[in-house]
N, C-alpha and C positions, 0 to 999 in steps of 0.2 A: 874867280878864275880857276878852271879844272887843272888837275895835274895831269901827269902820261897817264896812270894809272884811271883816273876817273875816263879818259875820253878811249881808252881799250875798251873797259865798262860798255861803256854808251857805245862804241861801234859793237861790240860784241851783242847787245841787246836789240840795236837796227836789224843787226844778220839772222840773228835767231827769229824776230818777226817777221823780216821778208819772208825766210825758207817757208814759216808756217801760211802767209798769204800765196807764194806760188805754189801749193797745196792747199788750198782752204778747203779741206773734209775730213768728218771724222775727227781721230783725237787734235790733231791738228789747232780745228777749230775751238776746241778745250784747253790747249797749251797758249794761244793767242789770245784769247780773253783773258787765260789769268797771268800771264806776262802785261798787258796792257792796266788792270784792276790792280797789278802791284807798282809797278812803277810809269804808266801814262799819262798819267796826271803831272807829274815834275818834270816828264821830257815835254810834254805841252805846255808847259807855264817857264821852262827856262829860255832863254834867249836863242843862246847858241844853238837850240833843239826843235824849235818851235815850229820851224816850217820844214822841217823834215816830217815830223811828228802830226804836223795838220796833214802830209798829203796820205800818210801811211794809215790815216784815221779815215780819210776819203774812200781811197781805193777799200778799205773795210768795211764799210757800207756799200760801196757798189756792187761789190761780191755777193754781200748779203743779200741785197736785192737781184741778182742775176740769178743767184743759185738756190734752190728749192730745197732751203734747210727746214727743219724738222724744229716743231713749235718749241723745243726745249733749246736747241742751237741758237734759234732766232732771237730768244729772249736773253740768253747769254750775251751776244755781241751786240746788242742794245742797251744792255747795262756796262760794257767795258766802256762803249763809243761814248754815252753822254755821261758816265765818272770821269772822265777824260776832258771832255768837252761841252759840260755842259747847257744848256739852252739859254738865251739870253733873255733878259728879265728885267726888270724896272727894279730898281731895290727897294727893300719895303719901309714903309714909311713909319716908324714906331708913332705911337701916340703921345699926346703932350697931355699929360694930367693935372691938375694941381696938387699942389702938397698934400691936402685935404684927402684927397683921395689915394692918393699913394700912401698915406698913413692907414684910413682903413685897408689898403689890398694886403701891406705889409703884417696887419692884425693876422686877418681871418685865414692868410692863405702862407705865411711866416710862420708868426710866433702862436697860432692855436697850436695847443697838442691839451692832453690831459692832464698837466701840471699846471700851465698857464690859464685855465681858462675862467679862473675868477680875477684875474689879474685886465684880460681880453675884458669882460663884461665891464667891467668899473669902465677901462679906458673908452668902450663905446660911451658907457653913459655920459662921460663928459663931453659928448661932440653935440657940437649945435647941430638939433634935429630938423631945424628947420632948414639948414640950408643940403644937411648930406643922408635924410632919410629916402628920397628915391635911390641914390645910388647905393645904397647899402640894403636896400631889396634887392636890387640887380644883384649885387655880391655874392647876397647868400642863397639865389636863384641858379648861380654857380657852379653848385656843387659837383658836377660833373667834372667841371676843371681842377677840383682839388684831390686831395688823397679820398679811394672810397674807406678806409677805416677812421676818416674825420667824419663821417655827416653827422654822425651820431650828437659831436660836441656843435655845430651849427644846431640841429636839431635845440639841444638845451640851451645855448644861446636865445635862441627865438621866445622858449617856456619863461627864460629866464626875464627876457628882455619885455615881454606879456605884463608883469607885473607892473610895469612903468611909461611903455607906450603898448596901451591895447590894439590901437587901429594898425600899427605897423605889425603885431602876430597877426591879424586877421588877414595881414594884406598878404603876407607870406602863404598863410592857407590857402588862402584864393589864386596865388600866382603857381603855388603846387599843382593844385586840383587842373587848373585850364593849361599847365605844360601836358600833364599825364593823358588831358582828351586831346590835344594837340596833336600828341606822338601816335594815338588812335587816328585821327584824321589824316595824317601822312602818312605812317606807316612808311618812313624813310629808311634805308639800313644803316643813314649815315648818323641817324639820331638812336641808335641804340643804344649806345653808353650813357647818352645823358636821358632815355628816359629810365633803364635800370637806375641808375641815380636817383632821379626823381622817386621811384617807389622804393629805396633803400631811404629818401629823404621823408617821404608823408609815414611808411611804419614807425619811424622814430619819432614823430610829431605825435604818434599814439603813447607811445611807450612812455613819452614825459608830461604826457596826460594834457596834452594841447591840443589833440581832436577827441571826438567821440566815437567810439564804437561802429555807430551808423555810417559816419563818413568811411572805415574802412569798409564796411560790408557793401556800403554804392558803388565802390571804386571797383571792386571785387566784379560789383555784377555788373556793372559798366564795360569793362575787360572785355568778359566773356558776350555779352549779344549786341554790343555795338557795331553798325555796319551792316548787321545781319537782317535777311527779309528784304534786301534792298538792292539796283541795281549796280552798286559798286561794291559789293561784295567779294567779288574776287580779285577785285583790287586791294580792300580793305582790311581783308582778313582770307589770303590766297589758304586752299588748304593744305600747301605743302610748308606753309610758313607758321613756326612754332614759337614767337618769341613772345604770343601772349602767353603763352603756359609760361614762359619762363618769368614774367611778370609777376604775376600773380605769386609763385616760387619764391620771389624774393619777397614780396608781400609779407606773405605767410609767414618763412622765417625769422623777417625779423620782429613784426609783433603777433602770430598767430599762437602764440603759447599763451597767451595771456586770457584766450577764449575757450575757459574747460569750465565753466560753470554758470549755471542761469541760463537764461535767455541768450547769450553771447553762445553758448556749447551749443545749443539748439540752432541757431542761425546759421554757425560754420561746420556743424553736421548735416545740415542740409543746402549748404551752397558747397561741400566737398562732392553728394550726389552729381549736382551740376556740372562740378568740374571733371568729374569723370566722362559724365555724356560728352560734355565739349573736348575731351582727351581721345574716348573711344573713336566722334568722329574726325580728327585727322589721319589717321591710320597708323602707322608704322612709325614710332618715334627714333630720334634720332637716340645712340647711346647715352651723349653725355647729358638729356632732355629725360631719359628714361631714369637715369641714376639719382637726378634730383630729386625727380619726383616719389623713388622710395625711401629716399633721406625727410622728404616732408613727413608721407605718409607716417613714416615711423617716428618721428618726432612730435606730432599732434595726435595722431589719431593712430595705432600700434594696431586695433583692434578691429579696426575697420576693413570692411572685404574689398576688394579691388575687382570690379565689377569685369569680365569679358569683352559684350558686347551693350548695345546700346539697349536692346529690350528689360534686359535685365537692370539695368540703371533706369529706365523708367518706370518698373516693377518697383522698385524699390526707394524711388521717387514717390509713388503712389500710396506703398505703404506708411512711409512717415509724414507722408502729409492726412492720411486717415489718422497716424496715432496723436498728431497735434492738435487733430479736432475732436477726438475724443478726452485727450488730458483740457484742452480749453473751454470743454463743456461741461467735463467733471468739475472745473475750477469754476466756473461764473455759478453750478447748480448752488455751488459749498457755499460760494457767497453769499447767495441770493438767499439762502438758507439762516447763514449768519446775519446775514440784515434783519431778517423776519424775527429771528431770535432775540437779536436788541429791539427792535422797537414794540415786540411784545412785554420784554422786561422795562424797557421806557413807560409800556402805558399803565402795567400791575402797578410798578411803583407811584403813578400817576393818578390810578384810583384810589393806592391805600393812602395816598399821604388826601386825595379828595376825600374820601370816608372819614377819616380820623379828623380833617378840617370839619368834615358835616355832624358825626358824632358830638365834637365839642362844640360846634355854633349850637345843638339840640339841647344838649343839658345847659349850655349856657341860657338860654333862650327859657327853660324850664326853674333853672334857680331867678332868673329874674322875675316872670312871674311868679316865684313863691314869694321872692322876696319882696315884692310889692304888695303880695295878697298880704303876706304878713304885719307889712307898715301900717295896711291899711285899716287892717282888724284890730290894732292896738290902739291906733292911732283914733279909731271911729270917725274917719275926715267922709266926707260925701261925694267922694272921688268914686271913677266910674272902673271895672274891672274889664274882664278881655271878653266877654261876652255880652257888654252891653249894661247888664242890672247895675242899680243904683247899689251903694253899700250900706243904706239904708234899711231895705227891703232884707238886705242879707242879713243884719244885725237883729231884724227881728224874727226874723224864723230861727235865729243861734236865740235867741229869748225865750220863745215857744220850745224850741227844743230842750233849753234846760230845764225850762218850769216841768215840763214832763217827766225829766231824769229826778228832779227833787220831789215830782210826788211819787213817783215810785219808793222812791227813798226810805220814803217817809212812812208808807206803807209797808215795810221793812220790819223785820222782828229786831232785830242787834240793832246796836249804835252805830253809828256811822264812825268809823277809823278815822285815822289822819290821813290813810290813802286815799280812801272815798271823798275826803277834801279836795282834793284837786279835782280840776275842771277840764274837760276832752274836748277840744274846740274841733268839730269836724266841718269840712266847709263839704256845699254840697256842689257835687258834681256838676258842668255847664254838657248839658249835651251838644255835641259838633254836631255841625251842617255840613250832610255830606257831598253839597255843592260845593263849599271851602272848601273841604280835606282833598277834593278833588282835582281844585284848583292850584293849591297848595301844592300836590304830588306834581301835579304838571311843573309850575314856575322851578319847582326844584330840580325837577330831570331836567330841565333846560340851562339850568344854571352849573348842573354837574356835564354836561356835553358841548358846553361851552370852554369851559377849565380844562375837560380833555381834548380839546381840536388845538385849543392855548398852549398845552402843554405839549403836542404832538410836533405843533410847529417849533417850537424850541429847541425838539434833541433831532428834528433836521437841520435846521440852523445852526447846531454847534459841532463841531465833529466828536465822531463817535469814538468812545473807550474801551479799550477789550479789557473790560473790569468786571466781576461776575457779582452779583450782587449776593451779598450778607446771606444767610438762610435764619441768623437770628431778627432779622429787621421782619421778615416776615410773620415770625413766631411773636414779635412784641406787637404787632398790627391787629395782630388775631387776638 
């Protein structure tokens, strides 16, 4: 129930909006909106005020429509009329979850921060995966809905969470990747925060070493020529519209530091050319598009020149792609080089240790026949030697030949010593057929180029050691 004082109030506030309606121009129209924006909401929802206040909200719209206010005017007494009165509506229907899941939304989108988040990873682990691993994809698909200084700990959740359900990190990567070409195919304005999201979500999937390299550099080149060559093109990528630069932007910052050496520095030194050509041609960047991008430049690459125009980025496009075919050919020559160089060391060693095998089967092969000639001369058995003669025949020419040394002897002026006692048993030499020795040479070269094709294939079938070999092993060979 009002007192005198509240219903002075409220007639004093009726009188002040009429005056400003039978005048509706000008400041007028500014004193009316925010007389209505402070208190037309409580005179329209009180009782006693209510139909006063509907028709005084009427007549303010009609005006507005009768009279040819100025788009700044127009939009003011459209925002007093439905703060006032606003549009009538179905009310909205909340969702009915089960506990299950209001305990995960409560984790990941509550109680994560970076103090909690070994405490979050245990209490996932204990949830029955099979009844709540789809919705907890969804969840952490999310990420857009949540704070962006958390993706990072989703992010590690996911790395974390790899370790124990693989097929659920993979299915996360896979739901990233096909949001990120998604936002490429729409090209919506209304998806712009969740697809920056999404690539503030897949750099952090690098940085906890749960993608590879390569999937960022695809995403990277995906960005820039998707759409393109094609007739929706200017649907798909309009040229006044910048927000793949800005893409790639956050990209970059948040794992692009991580590519300053190897193969990785060479990759995003020559998809930065890229990114330039793709910068030059949209033309005129916007300020806050222009400032990013020397905050990247300067944070990866300080040293790198920032190209003009578009000729000069494909000059320079062309030149590093000549000095990658020159460093890639210096590299497979050096190889090919070092390959030659092991498998020549493969096969010396191959020969000496073959030699030193053939040397000793030789003298072995040589003390055996002595030492059978030997057995046999003592022995006087009528065993046959390596040439065939009987040892018969041998024994008698060693007969003949002595009787000739004893008549010399004897024919002798001195006495014969106790040296001249002893007996010189010479055997006589078997002359070779130089049809065997010929034969002979053959079966041996064949048996030595057999051992090294044996051996060759060996130290391909094993991998090879960047071990230098001995210079004494060579010296005791010799």
């Amino acid at each position: 129930m009002f007192h005198f004082v509240d219903y002075v109030l409220l007639h004093l506030c009726f009188c002040f909006l009429q005056a400003c309606l039978d005048d509706f121009s000008h400041h007028n129209i500014d004193v009316a909106c925010n007389l209505l924006e402070t208190c037309g909401r409580f005179l329209y929802r009180s009782p006693e005020t209510t139909i006063r206040m509907a028709n005084m909200l009427e007549i303010l719209m009609r005006l507005k429509n009768v009279k040819n206010l100025d788009p700044r005017h127009s939009t003011l007494v459209e925002n007093a009329y439905y703060l006032c009165k606003p549009p009538e509506r179905s009310a909205r229907v909340s969702k009915v979850r089960p506990p299950l899941y209001q305990y995960i939304r409560k984790l990941l989108f509550s109680d994560l921060d970076k103090s909690s988040i070994e405490h979050v990873l245990r209490q996932l682990r204990k949830l029955p995966w099979s009844e709540c691993e789809a919705y907890l994809l969804k969840c952490f698909m999310k990420v857009h809905k949540g704070k962006y200084g958390q993706i990072h700990l989703i992010a590690s959740l996911t790395a974390s969470l790899s370790r124990y359900h693989d097929e659920f990190a993979v299915s996360v990567v896979d739901e990233v990747l096909e949001e990120i070409r998604l936002g490429l195919e729409l090209n919506d304005y209304g998806m712009q925060q969740r697809r920056i999201a999404h690539m503030r979500f897949l750099g952090e999937l690098y940085n906890y070493e749960h993608v590879d390299s390569s999937v960022i550099f695809e995403t990277l080149n995906l960005i820039l020529v998707f759409g393109h060559d094609t007739p929706e093109q200017d649907v798909l990528d309009p040229p006044e519209d910048c927000f793949r630069i800005r893409m790639v932007i956050i990209l970059l910052e948040t794992c692009g530091r991580y590519f300053d050496r190897g193969s990785s520095k060479r990759k995003l030194d020559r998809f930065l050319i890229h990114f330039q050509r793709y910068i030059l041609s949209k033309g005129a960047l916007p300020l806050d598009v222009e400032f990013d991008l020397q905050d990247l430049f300067v944070e990866l690459r300080p040293n790198m020149i920032r190209y003009t125009s578009i000729e000069e980025a494909n000059a320079a496009l062309i030149e590093h792609e000549e000095n990658e075919c020159t460093v890639s050919t210096e590299k497979a020559s050096s190889e090919k080089h070092s390959d030659i160089d092991k498998q020549l060391s493969g096969t010396t060693s191959s020969i000496i240790s073959a030699n030193g095998q053939r040397t000793t089967n030789v003298n072995d092969e040589n003390g055996l026949h002595e030492g059978i000639g030997g057995s046999d001369t003592d022995s006087g058995s009528g065993t046959i030697d390596q040439d065939g003669h009987d040892e018969e025949e041998l024994d008698e020419e060693n007969h003949d030949n002595r009787c000739d040394t004893e008549d010399e002897d004897d024919d002798g002026v001195g006495p014969a010593s106790d040296e001249d006692d002893e007996v010189h048993v010479r055997q006589k030499l078997a002359e070779a057929d130089p049809h065997e020795v010929a034969s002979f040479e053959q079966e041996l070269r064949a048996v030595m180029q057999e051992s090294m094709e044996q051996r060759r294939q060996e130290l391909r079938g094993r991998p090879a050691l960047n071990m230098v070999i001995p210079m004494n092993l060579f010296e005791g060979s010799r």
